[in-house]
VEXZAKOL-952764 format. One record per residue (C-alpha): residue number from 1; residue in one letter; y, z, x. Coordinates in steps of 0.05 Angstrom, whole numbers, plus 32768, in hexadecimal, padded with zeros to 4 digits. Example, Ala and Ser with C-alpha at 12.3 -4.5 7.8 and 13.67 -1.06 7.14 Angstrom:
2
+------+------+------+------+------+
| zake | gulo |   yy |   zz |   xx |
+------+------+------+------+------+
|    1 |    a | 7FA6 | 809C | 80F6 |
|    2 |    s | 7FEB | 808F | 8111 |
+------+------+------+------+------+
//
This chain:
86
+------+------+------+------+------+
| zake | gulo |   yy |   zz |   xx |
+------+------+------+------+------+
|    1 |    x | 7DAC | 7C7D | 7B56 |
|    2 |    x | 7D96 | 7CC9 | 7B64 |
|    3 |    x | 7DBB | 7CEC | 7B95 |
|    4 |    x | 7D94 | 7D22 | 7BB4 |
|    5 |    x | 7D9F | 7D5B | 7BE2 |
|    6 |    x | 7D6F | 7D72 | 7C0C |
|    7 |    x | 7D67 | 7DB8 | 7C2D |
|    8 |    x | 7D3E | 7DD2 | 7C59 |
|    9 |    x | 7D4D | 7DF6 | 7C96 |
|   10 |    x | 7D15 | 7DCE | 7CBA |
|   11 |    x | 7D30 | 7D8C | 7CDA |
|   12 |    x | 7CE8 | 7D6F | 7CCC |
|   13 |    x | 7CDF | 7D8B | 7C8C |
|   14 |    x | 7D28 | 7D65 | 7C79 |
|   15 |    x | 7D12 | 7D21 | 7C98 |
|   16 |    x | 7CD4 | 7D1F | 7C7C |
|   17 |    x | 7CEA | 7D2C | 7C34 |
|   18 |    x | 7D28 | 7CFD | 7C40 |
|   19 |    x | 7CF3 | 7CC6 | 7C55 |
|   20 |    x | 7CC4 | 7CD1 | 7C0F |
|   21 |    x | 7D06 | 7CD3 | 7BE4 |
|   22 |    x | 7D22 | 7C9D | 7BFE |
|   23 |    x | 7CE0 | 7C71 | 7BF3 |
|   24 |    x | 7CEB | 7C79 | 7BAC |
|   25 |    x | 7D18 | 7C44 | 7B7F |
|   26 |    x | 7D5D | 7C5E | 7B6C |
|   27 |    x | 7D55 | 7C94 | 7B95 |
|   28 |    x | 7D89 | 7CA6 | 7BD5 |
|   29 |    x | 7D85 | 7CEE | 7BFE |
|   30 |    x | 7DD5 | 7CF2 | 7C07 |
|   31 |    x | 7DD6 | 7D39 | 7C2B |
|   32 |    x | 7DAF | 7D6E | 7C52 |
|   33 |    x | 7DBA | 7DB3 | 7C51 |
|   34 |    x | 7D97 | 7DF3 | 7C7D |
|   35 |    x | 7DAB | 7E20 | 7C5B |
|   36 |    x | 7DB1 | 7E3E | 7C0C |
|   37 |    x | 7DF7 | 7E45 | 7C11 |
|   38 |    x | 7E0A | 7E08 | 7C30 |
|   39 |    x | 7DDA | 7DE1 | 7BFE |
|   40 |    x | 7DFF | 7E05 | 7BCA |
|   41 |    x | 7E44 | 7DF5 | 7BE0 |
|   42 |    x | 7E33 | 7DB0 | 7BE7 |
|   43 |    x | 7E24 | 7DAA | 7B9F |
|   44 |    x | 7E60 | 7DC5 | 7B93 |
|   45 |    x | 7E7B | 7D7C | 7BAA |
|   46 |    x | 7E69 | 7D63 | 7B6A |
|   47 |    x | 7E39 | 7D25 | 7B75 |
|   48 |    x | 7DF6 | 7D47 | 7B83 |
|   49 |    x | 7DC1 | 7D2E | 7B47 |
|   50 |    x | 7D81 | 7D4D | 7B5E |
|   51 |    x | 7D76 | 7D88 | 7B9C |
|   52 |    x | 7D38 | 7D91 | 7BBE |
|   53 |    x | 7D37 | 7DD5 | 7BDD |
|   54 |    x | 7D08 | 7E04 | 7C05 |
|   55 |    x | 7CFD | 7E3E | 7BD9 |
|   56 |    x | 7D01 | 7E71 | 7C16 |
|   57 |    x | 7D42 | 7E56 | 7C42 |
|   58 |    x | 7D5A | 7E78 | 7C75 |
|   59 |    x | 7D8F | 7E93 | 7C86 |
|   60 |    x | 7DB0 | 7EC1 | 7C53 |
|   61 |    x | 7DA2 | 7EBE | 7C0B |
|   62 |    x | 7D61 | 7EB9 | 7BEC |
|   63 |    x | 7D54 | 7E6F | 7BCF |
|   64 |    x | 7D45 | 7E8C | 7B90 |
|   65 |    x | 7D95 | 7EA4 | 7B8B |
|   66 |    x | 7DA8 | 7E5F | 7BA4 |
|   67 |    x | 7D81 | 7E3E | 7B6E |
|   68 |    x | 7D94 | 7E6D | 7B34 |
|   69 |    x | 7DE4 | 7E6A | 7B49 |
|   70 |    x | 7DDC | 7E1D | 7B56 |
|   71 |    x | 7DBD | 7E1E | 7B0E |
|   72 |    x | 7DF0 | 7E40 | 7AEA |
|   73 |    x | 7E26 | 7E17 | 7B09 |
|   74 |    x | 7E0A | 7DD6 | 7AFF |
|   75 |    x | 7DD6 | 7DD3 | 7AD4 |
|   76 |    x | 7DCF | 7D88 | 7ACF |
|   77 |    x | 7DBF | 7D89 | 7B1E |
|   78 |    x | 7D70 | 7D86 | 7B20 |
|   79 |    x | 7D4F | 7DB7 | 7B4D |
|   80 |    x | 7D0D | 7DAC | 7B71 |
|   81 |    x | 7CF5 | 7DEB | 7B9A |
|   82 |    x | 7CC4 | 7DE8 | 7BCF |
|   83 |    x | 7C9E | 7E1D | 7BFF |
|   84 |    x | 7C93 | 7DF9 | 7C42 |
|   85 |    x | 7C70 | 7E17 | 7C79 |
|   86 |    x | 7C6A | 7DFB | 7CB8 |
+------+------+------+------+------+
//
């Protein structure tokens, strides 16, 4: 089973995603996050396989930092960016 994390800071963007993932066989969305930081602290928790992440999240950091630090940290953690607009 793939845990994923999802962040977004749009509450529609997060269900919507969440709904797609978990469609998918041995697949399981196990945390949102709206926010870079807080996406990258939960990693930090240790059980996150795969993140999907909007590439321009607001507040605070740019995504690209959250990605690259996320990366460096855990590079076995699979990292899908996105650029939702609504």
């Amino acid at each position: 089973m793939y845990r994923v994390l999802v962040a977004d800071n749009y509450p529609i963007i997060r269900m919507a995603v969440k709904n797609l993932v978990e469609q998918l066989d041995n697949f399981k969305v196990i945390a949102e996050e709206t926010t870079g930081i807080d996406a990258s602290l939960r990693v930090e928790q240790g059980d996150i396989d795969i993140i999907i992440m909007d590439l321009a999240i607001p507040p605070g950091e740019n995504g690209l930092i959250t990605i690259k630090r996320i990366h460096e940290h855990f590079p076995n953690t699979k990292i899908i960016m996105a650029d939702c607009k609504i």
